[in-house]
N, C-alpha and C positions, 0 to 999 in steps of 0.2 A: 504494500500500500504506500502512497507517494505522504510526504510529509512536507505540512506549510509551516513555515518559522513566522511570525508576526511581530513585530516590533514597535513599541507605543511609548512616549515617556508614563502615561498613567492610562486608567480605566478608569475615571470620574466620568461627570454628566456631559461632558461635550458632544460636539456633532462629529468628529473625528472619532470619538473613539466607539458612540453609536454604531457608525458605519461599520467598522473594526468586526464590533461584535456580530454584525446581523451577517459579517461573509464568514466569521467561522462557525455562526451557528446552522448556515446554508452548507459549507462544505464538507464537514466534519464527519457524514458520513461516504464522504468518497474517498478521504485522506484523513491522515493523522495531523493535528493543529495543535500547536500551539502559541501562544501568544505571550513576548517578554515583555514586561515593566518596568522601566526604570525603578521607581518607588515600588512602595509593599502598601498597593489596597484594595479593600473589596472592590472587584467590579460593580460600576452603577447598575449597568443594563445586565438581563438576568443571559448568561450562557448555558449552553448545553453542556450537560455533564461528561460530553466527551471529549473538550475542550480543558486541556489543561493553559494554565495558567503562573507563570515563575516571574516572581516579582524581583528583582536585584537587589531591591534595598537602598537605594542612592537616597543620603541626607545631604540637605542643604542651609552650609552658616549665614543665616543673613544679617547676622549681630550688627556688620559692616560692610562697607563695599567691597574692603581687603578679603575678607575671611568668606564673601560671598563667591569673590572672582577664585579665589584659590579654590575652595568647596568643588565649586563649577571645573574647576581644570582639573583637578586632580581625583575629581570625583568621573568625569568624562573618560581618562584615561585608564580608570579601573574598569568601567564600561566596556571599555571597547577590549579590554582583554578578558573581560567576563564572558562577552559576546561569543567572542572570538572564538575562545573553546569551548564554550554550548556549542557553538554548529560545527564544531572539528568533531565532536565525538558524537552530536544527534545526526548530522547530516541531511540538510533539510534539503527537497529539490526546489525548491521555491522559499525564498526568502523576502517579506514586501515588509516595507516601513511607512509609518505613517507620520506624519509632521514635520518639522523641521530640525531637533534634535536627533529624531532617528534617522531620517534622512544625512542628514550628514555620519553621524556613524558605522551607516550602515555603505555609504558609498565611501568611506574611509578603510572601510574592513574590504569589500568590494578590489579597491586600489592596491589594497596590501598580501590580496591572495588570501582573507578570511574569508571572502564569500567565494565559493567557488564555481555554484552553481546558480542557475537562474535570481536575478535580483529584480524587485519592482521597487522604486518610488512615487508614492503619492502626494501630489501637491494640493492641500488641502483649502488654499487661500490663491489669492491676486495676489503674483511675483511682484509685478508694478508697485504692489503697497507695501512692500517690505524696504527695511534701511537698502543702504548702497553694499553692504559688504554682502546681505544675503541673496539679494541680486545677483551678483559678479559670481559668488557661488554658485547658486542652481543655474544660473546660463553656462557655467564654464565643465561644472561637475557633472550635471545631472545626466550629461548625454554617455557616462559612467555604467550605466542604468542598463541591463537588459531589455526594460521596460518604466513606460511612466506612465503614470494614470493623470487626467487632469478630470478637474468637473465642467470644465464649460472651454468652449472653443478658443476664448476670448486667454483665456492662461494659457492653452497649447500654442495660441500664436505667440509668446513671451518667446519661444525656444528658437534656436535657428532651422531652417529648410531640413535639414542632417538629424537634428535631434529630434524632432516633427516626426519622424516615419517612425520613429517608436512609441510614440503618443495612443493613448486611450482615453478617448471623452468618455466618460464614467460618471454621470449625474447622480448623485444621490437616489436612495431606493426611501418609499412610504413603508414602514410596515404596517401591516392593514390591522395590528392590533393593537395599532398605538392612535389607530383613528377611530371614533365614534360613530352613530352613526347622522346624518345629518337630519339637523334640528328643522322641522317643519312649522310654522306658525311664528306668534309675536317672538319678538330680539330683546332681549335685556336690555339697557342701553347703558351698555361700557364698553368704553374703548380697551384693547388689551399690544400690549408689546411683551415678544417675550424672548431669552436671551442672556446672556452674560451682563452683569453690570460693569462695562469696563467702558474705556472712551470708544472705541471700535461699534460698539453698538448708538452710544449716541442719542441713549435713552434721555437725556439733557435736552436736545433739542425737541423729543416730541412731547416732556413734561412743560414747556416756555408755550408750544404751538397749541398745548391744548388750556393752557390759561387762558392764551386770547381765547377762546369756544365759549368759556363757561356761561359768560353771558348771555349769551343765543341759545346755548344748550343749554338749560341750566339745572337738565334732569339727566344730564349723563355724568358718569365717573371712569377715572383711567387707572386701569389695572397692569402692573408690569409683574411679569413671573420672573424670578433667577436671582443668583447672588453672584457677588465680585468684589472689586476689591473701592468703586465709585458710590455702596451703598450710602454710605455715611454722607455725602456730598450729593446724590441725589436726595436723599431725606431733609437735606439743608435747604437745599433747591426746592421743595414743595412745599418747604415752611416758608422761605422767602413767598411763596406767591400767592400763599395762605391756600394751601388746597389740602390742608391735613385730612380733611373732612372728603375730597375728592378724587385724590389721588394712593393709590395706595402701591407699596411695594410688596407682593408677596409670597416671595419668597422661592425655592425653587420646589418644585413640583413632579411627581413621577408623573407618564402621561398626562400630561397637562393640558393637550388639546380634551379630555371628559371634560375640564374645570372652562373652556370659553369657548365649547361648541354653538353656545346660545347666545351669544354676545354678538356686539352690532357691529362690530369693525375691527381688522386685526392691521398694527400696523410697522414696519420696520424701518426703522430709522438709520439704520449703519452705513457709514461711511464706508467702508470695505465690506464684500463677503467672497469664500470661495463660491459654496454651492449652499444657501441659506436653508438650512431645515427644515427650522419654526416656520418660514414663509412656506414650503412647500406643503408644509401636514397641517399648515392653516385653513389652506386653498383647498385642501383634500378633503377635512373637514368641510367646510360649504362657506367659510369664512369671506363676505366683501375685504378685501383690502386692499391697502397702500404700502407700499414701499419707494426706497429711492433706486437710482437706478447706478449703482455702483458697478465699476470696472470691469467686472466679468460676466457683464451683459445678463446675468440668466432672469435678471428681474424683468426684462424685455422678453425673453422667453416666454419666460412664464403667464405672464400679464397681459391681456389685451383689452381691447377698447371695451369688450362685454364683462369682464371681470373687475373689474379695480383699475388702480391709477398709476401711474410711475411719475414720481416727479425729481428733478436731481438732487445732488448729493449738496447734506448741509443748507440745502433751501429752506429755511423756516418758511417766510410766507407762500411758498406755495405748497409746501404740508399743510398749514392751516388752511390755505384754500381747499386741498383737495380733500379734507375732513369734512369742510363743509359740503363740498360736493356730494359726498355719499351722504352726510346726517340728511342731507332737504329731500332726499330723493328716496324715502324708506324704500318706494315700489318696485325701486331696482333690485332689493334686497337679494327678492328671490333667486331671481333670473342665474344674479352673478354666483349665488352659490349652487343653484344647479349648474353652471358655466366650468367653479373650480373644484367641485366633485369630480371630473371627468380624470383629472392629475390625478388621483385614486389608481387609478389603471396604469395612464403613460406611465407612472414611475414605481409599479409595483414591485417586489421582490424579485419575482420572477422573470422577469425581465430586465431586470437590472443586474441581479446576480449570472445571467447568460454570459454578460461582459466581463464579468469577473472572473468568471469559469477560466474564460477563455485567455483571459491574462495570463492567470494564475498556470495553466496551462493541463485543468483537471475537468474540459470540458466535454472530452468522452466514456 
């Protein structure tokens, strides 16, 4: 039986490590998986029990910048020779990494004759949006790569012509039981965003766009799911604009789409995405929404004139406009979520795990 090596720095609640889980727990019975951790912790998402799981253990000092950067190097360097003789003595014929730490280690190991056999990396975000050194990286490294996975066309054209023909557009998969089923009849009326509380999300600008509403709306409230490390400063931020009473943060949530299948508008604010999650299993749901239309296009994808709105990136007043647009016009409600039910299918399991198969190289 063929065996897949997986590489993750964690398994918390992210939309990287989601994905992670939902292909070992699709492959798991054609090959042997496992999947390494940087850290030691419970996986979020639930795996199959045949799906082992080896955590390395990597602690990190942030007492200082000193003691974080050395942590970081010398913590990296045990890594990669942890790594190194897990796959000397497992022998995996597929090795994929996922993010940008593993990514690099894993095309470090790759270079140095640790990986020896088939390697994927996955680019989990817009190259574009990263500093200049992790740029110069993934365009000079990555073509290292047996294989790369991207989620949207818009990252696969980052790489040059050469590195291109190893490319896989690989969109994110819905699990259909992480989706409800869709809500028929009246809409709660709350707006919901949901996501990482980090700047990248951006959750700042749709708490400002929805003070200017209150007035007009004055029977709706803004619901945001997730935690990060801008809680504190967004909690500041809803005091300043006195919406204690209107805005709430709460918290993060297992399927989360049960918790705002009924709600009136789903909305994503970020500045960057690879391939947005929360927006897809919104829309799957039967969610109206708005998004911005960030660098790897899939918001355009996704969105069309009968579903929701795309407006750019960092645009308050035209988030606000386009809140408004959907609050005055409840009758569209329906339409648009029969419209983004239909993403239910394009991006099922099953069809999205075909591409992975076939990466992976376990698609016979």
């Amino acid at each position: 039986m063929k065996k897949c090596l997986f590489l993750i720095p964690s398994l918390t609640n992210g939309g990287a490590e989601r994905v992670m889980s939902t292909i070992a727990n699709n492959i798991c019975a054609d090959c042997l998986v496992r999947i390494v951790t940087f850290k030691d912790n419970e996986p979020f998402y639930k795996l199959d029990e045949r799906v082992e799981v080896v955590g390395l253990g990597q602690k990190v000092n942030r007492k200082n910048n000193l003691t974080l950067l050395c942590s970081g190097v010398f913590g990296g360097i045990k890594l990669i020779f942890d790594i190194r003789k897990m796959i000397k003595n497992w022998k995996p014929d597929a090795t994929m990494s996922f993010l940008g730490p593993a990514n690099k280690i894993a095309l470090l190991l790759k270079l140095s004759g640790g990986v020896k056999n088939k390697l994927i990396v996955s680019e989990r975000c817009d190259p574009i949006a990263r500093g200049f050194l992790d740029r110069w990286f993934e365009y000079h490294f990555y073509k290292m790569a047996d294989s790369i996975a991207c989620q949207s066309k818009a990252a696969a054209d980052f790489f040059d012509k050469d590195t291109q023909k190893k490319i896989a557009v690989i969109p994110n998969p819905i699990a259909a039981d992480a989706i409800p089923e869709r809500h028929v009849g009246e809409r709660r009326k709350i707006i919901v965003g949901v996501g990482r509380l980090d700047g990248q999300k951006n959750f700042s600008m749709l708490i400002r766009a929805f003070a200017k509403l209150t007035e007009q709306f004055n029977d709706y409230t803004l619901e945001i799911y997730g935690g990060g490390n801008k809680e504190a400063e967004l909690r500041e931020l809803i005091k300043n604009k006195e919406l204690e009473n209107r805005a709430f943060l709460m918290g993060v949530k297992s399927n989360v789409m049960h918790y705002i299948a009924d709600c009136a508008l789903y909305v994503m604010s970020s500045d960057y995405e690879g391939f947005p999650n929360a927006l897809a299993e919104a829309m799957a749901t039967g969610l109206p929404v708005i998004s911005t239309d960030f660098s790897t296009g899939v918001a355009r994808e996704l969105i069309g004139e009968k579903n929701g709105i795309v407006i750019p990136v960092g645009d308050e007043d035209a988030l606000v406009l386009a809140m408004q647009t959907i609050l005055e016009n409840e009758q569209n409600w329906e339409s648009m979520s029969i419209e983004n039910r239909k993403l239910l299918d394009e991006l099922s399991e099953e069809r999205v795990m075909k591409k992975w198969k076939a990466v992976l190289g376990i698609d016979k």
